[in-house]
C-alpha positions in Angstrom: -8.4 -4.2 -105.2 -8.5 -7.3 -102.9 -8.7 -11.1 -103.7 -10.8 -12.6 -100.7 -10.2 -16.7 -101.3 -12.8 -18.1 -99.3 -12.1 -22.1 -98.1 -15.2 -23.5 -98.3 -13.9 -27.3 -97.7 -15.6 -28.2 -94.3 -18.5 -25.6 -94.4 -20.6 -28.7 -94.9 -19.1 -30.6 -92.1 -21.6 -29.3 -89.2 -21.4 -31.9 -85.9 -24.7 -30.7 -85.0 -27.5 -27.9 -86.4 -26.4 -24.1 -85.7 -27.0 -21.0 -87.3 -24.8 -19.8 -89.9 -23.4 -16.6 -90.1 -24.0 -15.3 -93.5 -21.7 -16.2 -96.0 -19.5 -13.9 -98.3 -21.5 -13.6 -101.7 -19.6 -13.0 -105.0 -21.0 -9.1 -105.4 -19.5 -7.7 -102.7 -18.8 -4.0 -104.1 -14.8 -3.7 -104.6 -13.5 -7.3 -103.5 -12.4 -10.0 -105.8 -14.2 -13.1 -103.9 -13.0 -16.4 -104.8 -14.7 -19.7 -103.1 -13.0 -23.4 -103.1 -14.5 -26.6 -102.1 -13.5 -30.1 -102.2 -15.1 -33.7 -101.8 -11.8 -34.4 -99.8 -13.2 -33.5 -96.5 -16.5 -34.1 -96.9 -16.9 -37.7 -98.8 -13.5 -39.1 -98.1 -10.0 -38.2 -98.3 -8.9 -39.9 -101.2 -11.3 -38.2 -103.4 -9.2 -35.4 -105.0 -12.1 -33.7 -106.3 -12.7 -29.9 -105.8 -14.0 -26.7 -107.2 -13.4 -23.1 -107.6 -16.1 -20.5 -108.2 -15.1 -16.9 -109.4 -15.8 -14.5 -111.8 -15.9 -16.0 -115.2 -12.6 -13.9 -116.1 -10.4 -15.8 -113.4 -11.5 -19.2 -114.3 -10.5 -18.8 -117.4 -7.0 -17.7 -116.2 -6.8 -20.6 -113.9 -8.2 -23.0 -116.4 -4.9 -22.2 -118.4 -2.7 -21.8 -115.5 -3.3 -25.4 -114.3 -3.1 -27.1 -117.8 0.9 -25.8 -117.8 1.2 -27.3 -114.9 -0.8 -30.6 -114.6 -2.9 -33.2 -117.5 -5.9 -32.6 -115.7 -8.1 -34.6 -113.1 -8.6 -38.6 -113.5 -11.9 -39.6 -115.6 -12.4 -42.1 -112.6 -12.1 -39.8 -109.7 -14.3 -37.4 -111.9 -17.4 -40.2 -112.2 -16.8 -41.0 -108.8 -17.8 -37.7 -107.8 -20.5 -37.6 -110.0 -22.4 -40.1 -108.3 -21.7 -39.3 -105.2 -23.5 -35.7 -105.6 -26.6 -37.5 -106.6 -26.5 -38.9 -103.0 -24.4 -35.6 -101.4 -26.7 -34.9 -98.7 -26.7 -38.3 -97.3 -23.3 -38.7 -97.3 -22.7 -35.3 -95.1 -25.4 -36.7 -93.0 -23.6 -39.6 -92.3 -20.3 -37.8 -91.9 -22.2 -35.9 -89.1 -22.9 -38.4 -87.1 -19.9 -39.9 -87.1 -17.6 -36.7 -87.0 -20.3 -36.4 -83.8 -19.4 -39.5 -82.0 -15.7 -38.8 -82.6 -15.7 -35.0 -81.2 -17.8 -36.0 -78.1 -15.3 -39.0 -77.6 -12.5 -36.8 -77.6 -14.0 -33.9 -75.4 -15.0 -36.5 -72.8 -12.1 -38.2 -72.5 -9.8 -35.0 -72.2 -12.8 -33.6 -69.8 -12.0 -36.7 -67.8 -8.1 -37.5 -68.1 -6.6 -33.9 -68.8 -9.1 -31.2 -67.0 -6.5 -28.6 -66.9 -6.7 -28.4 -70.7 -8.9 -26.1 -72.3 -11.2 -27.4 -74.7 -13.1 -25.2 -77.6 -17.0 -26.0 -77.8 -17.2 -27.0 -81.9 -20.1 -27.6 -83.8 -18.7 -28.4 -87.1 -15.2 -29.2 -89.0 -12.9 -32.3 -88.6 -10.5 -31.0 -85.6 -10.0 -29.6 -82.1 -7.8 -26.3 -81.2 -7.0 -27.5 -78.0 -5.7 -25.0 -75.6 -3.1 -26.9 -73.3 -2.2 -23.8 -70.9 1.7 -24.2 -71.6 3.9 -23.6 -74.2 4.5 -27.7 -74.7 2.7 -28.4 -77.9 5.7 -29.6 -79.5 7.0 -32.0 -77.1 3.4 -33.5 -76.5 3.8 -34.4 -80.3 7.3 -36.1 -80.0 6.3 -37.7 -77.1 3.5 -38.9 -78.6 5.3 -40.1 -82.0 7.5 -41.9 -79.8 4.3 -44.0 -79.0 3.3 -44.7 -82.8 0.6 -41.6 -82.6 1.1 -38.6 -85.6 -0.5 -35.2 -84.2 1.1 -31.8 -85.5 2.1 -28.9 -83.1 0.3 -25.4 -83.0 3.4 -23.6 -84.9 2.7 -25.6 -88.0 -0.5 -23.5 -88.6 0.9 -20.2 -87.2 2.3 -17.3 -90.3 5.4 -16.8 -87.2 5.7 -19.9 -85.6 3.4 -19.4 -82.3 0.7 -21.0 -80.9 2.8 -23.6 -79.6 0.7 -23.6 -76.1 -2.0 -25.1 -78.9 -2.3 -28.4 -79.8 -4.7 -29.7 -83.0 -6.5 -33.0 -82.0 -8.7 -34.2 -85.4 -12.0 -36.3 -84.3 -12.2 -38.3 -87.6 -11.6 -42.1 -86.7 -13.3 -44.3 -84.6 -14.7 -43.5 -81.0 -12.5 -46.6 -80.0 -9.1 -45.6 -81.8 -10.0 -41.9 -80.1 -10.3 -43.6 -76.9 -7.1 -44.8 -76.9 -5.4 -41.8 -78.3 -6.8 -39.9 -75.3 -5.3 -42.0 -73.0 -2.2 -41.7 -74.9 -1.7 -37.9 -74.4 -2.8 -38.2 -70.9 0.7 -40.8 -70.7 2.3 -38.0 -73.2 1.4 -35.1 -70.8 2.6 -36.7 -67.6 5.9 -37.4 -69.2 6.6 -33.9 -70.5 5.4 -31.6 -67.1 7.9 -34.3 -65.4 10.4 -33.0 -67.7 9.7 -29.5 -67.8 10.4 -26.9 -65.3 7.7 -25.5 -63.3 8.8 -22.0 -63.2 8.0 -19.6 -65.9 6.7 -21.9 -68.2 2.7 -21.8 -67.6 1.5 -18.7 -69.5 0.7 -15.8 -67.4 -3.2 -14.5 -66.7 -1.6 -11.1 -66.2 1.6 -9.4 -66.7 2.1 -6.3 -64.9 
């Protein structure tokens, strides 16, 4: 009796070759599985393009759900993304490199400037969870929109608000604008531990 929606929008976006885990298949024995994709990620961000696949039944509910609600997708965007699949697997492949170049550039220069942060080892997707080791996600991110630089906070993605000693770093522009956005937080860092209080704020190993 469970609708499993699968976000499949940056399964293609592997940095480097891995091995998969197997993916969930649409005859799974008691689970509704729905799958969604879009060209957004993928091919660039202005191409609205995505897709839904589902049992026959529940397209056809969403076919007439959405045509209440919208006039449908523009005939440009639509042969856009027509002749981009004819050349799909290039594009991804070019995505990968650069997607590559930015992640590496972004992991070395928070190796380098902020060690005491905690960075994940990713092989695919558009972003890092960085783990900063204290609850100042949010003040990083008004320190550094006081500096012209937009990041979001780790409550924006928690259900409850958490995750605030989190902090989402994207690798998608240039090495050199990623350069200097590293060196930005390293400014933005300095400037909120100055301001914070030392004392109960960095989170525990162990609570007894």
């Amino acid at each position: 009796g469970t609708t499993v929606v699968v976000d499949d929008t940056t399964a293609d976006l592997s940095v480097e070759p891995f091995d998969r885990a197997p993916l969930f298949g649409l005859d799974v024995p008691g689970l509704d599985i729905v799958r969604v994709g879009s060209l957004g990620k993928t091919v660039w961000g202005g191409l609205r393009i995505g897709w839904i696949r589902a049992e026959t039944s529940l397209i056809r509910r969403l076919i007439a759900a959405r045509f209440a609600a919208e006039l449908g997708t523009p005939d440009l965007d639509q042969a856009i993304a027509a002749r981009v699949m004819d050349r799909y697997d290039e594009v991804v492949a070019q995505r990968a490199h650069v997607l590559r170049a930015g992640r590496d550039t972004v992991v070395d220069g928070v190796g380098s400037l902020l060690p005491e942060w905690s960075v994940p080892d990713v092989k695919g997707g558009v972003a890092l969870w960085i783990d900063l080791g204290a609850p100042l996600s949010g003040n990083v991110v008004l320190a550094a929109r006081a500096r012209g630089m937009l990041l979001s906070p780790g409550p924006r993605f928690s259900v409850d608000g958490g995750h605030d000693t989190y902090l989402r770093v994207p690798f998608t522009a240039t090495a050199d604008v990623l350069e200097r956005a590293v060196g930005v937080l390293a400014q933005c860092w300095r400037d909120v531990r100055a301001m914070s209080p030392v004392m109960g704020m960095d989170r525990l190993d162990a609570v007894i």
